[in-house]
DODO-995801 format. One record per residue (C-alpha): residue number from 1; residue in one letter; x, y, z. Coordinates in nm, 4 decimals. Each point is the difference from the previous one (the first is absolute). Layout:
# residues N
NODE|pos|code|u|v|w
NODE|NUM|a|X|Y|Z
...
# end
This chain:
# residues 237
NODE|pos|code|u|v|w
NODE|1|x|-3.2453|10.6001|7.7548
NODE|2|x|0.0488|0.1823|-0.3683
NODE|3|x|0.1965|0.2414|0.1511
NODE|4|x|0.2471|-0.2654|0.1781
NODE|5|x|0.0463|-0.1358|-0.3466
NODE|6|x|0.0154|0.2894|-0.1793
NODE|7|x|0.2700|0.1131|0.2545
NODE|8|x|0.1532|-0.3537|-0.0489
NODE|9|x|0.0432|0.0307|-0.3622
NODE|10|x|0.1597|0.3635|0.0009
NODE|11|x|0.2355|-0.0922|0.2629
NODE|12|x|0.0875|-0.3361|-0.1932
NODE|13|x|0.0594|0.2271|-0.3028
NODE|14|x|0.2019|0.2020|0.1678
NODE|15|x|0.3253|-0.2500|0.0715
NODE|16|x|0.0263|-0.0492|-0.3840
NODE|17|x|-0.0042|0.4118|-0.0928
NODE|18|x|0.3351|0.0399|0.1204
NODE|19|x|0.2976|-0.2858|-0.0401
NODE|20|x|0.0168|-0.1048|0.3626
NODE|21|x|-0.2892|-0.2328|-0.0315
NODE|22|x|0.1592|-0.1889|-0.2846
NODE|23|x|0.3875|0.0357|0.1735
NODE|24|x|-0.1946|-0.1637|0.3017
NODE|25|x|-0.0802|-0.2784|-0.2404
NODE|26|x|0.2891|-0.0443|-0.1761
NODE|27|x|0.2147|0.0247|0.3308
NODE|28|x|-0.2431|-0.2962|0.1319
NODE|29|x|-0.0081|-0.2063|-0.2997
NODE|30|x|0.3935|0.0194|0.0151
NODE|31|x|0.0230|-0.1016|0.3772
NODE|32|x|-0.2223|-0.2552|-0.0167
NODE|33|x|0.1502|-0.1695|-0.3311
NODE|34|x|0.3125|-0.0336|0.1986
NODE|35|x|-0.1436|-0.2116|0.2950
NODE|36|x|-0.2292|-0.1837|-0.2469
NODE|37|x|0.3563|-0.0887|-0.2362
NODE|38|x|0.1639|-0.1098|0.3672
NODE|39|x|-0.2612|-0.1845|0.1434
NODE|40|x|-0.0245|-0.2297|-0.3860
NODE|41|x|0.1567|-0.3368|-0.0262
NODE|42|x|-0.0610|-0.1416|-0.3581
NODE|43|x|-0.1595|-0.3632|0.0643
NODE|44|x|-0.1380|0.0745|0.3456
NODE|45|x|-0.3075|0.0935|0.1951
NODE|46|x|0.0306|0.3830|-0.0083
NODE|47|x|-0.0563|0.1552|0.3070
NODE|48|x|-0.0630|0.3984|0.0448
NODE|49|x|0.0086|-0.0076|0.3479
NODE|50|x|0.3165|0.2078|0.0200
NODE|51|x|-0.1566|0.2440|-0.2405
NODE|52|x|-0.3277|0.0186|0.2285
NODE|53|x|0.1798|0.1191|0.2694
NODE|54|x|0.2481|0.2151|-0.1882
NODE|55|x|-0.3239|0.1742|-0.0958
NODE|56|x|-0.0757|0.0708|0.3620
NODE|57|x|0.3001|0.1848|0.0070
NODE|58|x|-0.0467|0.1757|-0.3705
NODE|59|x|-0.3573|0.1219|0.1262
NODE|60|x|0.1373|0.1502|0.3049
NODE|61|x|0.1767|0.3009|-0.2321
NODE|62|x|-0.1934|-0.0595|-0.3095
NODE|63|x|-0.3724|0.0374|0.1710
NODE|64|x|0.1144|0.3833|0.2200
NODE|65|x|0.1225|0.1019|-0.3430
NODE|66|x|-0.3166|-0.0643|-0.1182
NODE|67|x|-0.2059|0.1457|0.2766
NODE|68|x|0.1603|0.2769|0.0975
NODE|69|x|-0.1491|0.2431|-0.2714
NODE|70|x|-0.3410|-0.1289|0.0602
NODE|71|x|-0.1029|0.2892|0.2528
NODE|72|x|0.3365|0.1856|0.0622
NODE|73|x|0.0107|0.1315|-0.3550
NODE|74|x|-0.3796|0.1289|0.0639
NODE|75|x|0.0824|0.1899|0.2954
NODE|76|x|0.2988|0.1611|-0.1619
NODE|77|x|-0.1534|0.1279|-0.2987
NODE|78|x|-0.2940|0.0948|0.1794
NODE|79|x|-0.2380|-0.2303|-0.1817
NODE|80|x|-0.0857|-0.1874|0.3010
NODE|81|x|-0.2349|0.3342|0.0574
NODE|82|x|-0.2006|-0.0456|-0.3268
NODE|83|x|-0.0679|-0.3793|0.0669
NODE|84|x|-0.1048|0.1082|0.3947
NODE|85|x|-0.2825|0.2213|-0.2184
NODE|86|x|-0.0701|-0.2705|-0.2283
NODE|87|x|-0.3448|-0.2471|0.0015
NODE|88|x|0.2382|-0.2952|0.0854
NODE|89|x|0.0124|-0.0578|0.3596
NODE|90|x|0.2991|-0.0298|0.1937
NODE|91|x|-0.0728|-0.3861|-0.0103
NODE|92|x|0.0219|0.0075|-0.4002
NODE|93|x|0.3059|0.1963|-0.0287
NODE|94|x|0.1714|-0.2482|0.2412
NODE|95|x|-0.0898|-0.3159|-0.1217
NODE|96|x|0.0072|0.0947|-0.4012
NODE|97|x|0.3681|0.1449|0.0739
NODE|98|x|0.0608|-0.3388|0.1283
NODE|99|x|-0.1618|-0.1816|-0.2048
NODE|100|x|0.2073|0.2157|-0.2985
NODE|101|x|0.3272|-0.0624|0.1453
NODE|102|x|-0.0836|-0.3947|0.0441
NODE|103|x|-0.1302|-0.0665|-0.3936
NODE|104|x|0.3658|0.1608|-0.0735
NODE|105|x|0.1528|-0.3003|0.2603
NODE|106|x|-0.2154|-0.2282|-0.1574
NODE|107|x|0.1373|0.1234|-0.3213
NODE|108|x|0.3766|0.0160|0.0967
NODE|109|x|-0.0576|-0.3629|0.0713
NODE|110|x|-0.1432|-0.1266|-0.3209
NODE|111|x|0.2855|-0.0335|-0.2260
NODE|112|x|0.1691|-0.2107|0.2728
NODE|113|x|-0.2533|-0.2602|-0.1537
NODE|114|x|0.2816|-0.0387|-0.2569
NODE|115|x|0.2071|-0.1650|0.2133
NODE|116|x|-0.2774|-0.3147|0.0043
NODE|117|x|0.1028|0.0068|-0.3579
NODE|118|x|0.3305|-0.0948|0.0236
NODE|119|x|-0.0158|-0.2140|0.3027
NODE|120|x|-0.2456|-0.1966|-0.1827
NODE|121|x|0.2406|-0.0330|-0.2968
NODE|122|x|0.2807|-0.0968|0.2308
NODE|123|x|-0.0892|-0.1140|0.3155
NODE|124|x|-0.2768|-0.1916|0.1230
NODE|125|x|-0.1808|0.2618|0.2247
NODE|126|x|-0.2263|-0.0688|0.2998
NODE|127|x|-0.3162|0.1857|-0.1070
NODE|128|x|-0.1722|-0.0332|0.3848
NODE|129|x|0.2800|0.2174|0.1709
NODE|130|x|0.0450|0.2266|-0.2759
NODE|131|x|-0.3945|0.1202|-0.0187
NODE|132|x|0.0282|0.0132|0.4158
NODE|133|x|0.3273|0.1803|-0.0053
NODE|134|x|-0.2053|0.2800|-0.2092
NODE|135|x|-0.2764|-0.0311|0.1944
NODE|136|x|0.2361|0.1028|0.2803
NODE|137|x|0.1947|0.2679|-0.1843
NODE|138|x|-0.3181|0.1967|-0.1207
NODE|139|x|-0.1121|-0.0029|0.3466
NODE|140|x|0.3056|0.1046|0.1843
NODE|141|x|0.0323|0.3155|-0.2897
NODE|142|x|-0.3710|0.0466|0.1251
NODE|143|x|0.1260|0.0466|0.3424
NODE|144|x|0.2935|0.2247|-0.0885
NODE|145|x|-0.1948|0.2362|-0.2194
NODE|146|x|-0.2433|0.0587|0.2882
NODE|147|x|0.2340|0.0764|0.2381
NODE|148|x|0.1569|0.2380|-0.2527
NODE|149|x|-0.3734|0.1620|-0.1014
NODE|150|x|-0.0055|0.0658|0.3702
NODE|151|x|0.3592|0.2020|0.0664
NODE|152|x|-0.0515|0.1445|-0.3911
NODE|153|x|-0.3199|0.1739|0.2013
NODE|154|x|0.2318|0.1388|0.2890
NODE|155|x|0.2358|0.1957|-0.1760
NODE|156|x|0.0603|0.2493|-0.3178
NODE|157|x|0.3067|-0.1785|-0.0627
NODE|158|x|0.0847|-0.3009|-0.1971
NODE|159|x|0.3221|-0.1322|0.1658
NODE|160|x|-0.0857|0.0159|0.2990
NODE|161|x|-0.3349|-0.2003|-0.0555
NODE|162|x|0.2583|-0.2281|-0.1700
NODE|163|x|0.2068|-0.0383|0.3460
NODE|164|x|-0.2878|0.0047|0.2286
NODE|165|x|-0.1475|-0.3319|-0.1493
NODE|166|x|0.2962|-0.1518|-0.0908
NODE|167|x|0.1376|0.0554|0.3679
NODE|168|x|-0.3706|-0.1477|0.1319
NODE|169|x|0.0525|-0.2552|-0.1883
NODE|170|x|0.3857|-0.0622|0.1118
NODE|171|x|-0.1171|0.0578|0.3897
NODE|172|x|-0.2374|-0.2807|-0.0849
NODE|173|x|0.2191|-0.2264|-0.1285
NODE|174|x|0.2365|-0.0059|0.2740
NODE|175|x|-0.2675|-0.0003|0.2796
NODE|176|x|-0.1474|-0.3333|-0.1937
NODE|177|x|0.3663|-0.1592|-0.0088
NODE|178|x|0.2835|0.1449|0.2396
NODE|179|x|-0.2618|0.1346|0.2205
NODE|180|x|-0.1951|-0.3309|0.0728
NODE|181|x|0.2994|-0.2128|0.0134
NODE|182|x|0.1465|0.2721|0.2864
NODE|183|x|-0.3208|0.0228|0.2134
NODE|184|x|-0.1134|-0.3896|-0.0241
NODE|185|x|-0.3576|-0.1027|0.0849
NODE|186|x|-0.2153|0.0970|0.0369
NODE|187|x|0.0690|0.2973|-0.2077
NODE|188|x|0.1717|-0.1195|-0.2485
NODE|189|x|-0.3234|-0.1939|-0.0948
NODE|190|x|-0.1939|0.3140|-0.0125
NODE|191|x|0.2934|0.1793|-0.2437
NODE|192|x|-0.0129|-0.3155|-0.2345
NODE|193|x|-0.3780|0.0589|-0.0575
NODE|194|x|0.0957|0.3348|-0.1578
NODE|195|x|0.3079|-0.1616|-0.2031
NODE|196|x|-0.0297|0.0738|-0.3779
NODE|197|x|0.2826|-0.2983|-0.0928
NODE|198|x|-0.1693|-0.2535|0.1427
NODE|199|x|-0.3334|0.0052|-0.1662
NODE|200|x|0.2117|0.1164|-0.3441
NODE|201|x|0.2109|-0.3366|0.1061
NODE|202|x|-0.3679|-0.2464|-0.0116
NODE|203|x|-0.0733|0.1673|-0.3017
NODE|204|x|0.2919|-0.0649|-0.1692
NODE|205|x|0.0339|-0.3680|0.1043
NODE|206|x|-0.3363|-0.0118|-0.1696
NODE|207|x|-0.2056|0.0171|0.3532
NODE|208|x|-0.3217|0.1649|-0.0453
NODE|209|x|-0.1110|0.1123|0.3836
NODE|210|x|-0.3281|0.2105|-0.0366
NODE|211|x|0.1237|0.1577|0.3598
NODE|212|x|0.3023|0.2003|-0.2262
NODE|213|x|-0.2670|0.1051|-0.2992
NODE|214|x|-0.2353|0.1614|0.2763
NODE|215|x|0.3326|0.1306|0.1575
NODE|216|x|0.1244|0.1667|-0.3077
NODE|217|x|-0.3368|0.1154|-0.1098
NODE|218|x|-0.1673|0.1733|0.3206
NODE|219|x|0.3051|0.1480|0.0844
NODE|220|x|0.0576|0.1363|-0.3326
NODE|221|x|-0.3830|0.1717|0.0512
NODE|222|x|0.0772|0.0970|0.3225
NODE|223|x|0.2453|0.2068|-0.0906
NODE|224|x|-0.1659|0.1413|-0.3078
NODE|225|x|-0.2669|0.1036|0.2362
NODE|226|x|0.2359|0.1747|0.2495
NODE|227|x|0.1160|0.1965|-0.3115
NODE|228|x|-0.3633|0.0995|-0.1006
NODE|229|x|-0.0495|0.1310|0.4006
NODE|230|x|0.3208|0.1567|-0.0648
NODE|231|x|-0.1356|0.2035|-0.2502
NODE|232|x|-0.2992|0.0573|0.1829
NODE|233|x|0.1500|0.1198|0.2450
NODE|234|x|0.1811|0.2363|-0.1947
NODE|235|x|-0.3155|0.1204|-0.1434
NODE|236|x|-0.1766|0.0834|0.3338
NODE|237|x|0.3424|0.1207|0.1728
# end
């Protein structure tokens, strides 16, 4: 467990030695001001919704950026080797370089707390959906960053751990929508279990469905885990 967190907390360090971490920021914070200055209308309820699901979208580039370094940058400078001989199990190393890469999400997403700010000054905001639309965003990121752990393990080079998650994620989301509405039942049942904008939808109406938190979180693990095999596998190979 110390090592997990001690990998953690170098790998968390690590997005703010260089400027991408904070253009990553910045180029958030920007995006997301926009949608929040669109979706305000002084004197009325203020609704993020919009923004909520604009985020979907955001994460979808913003998360691979973020991943893709994790493990790929290892193998390429050959590092990956000295943390194979380290004490920290393959386990640690997995889980503390994804639990490094989601404290900087977590981070990225904090300032957007300034946006309360002014919607309290001039709007009247609806607290329940805004804390569930959150909720959902933190988990979806959670999601995204595993998947990107996982192809960041595969490869030696950063892009294309960029495009192999962010085309998973793009084969997923037209299975869950032009895919199920082509097929019908009872498949198309099946393909909307696995669709990421409809749980993101409940939670940004403000829906909390304990079904989507299990969703997000044991898949999320799962696919941590496949990355610690992964490099368990490429210890024994």
């Amino acid at each position: 467990m110390t090592a997990c967190w001690h990998i953690a907390l170098r790998e968390y360090a690590s997005f703010f030695r260089t400027s991408i971490g904070w253009v990553v920021i910045a180029l958030y914070m920007l995006l997301m001001g926009i949608w929040v200055a669109r979706a305000i209308i002084p004197g009325e309820p203020a609704s993020l919704r919009a923004v909520f699901q604009t985020s979907q979208i955001l994460l979808l580039f913003v998360a691979p950026a973020v991943s893709m370094r994790l493990l790929a940058e290892e193998r390429r400078s050959g590092t990956i080797e000295t943390l194979g001989t380290s004490p920290a199990s393959d386990w640690a190393i997995a889980f503390g370089k994804y639990f490094g890469a989601l404290f900087f999400l977590l981070t990225m997403l904090a300032p957007t707390g300034l946006f309360l700010i002014l919607l309290e000054v001039i709007a009247d905001p609806d607290y329940g959906p805004i804390a569930t639309g959150y909720l959902g965003v933190v988990l979806l990121g959670m999601l995204y960053l595993s998947v990107g752990l996982l192809f960041s393990s595969f490869t030696q080079n950063q892009i294309v751990a960029f495009l192999g998650t962010l085309f998973f994620f793009l084969i997923l989301l037209l299975a869950t929508t032009i895919g199920a509405t082509a097929l019908g039942e009872p498949w198309s049942e099946y393909l909307r279990i696995l669709s990421l904008g409809a749980r993101m939808e409940d939670f940004a109406r403000g829906v909390i469905d304990t079904s989507h938190i299990v969703f997000f979180i044991v898949i999320s693990f799962w696919f941590v885990s496949l990355t610690a095999m992964s490099l368990e596998f490429r210890r024994w190979r």
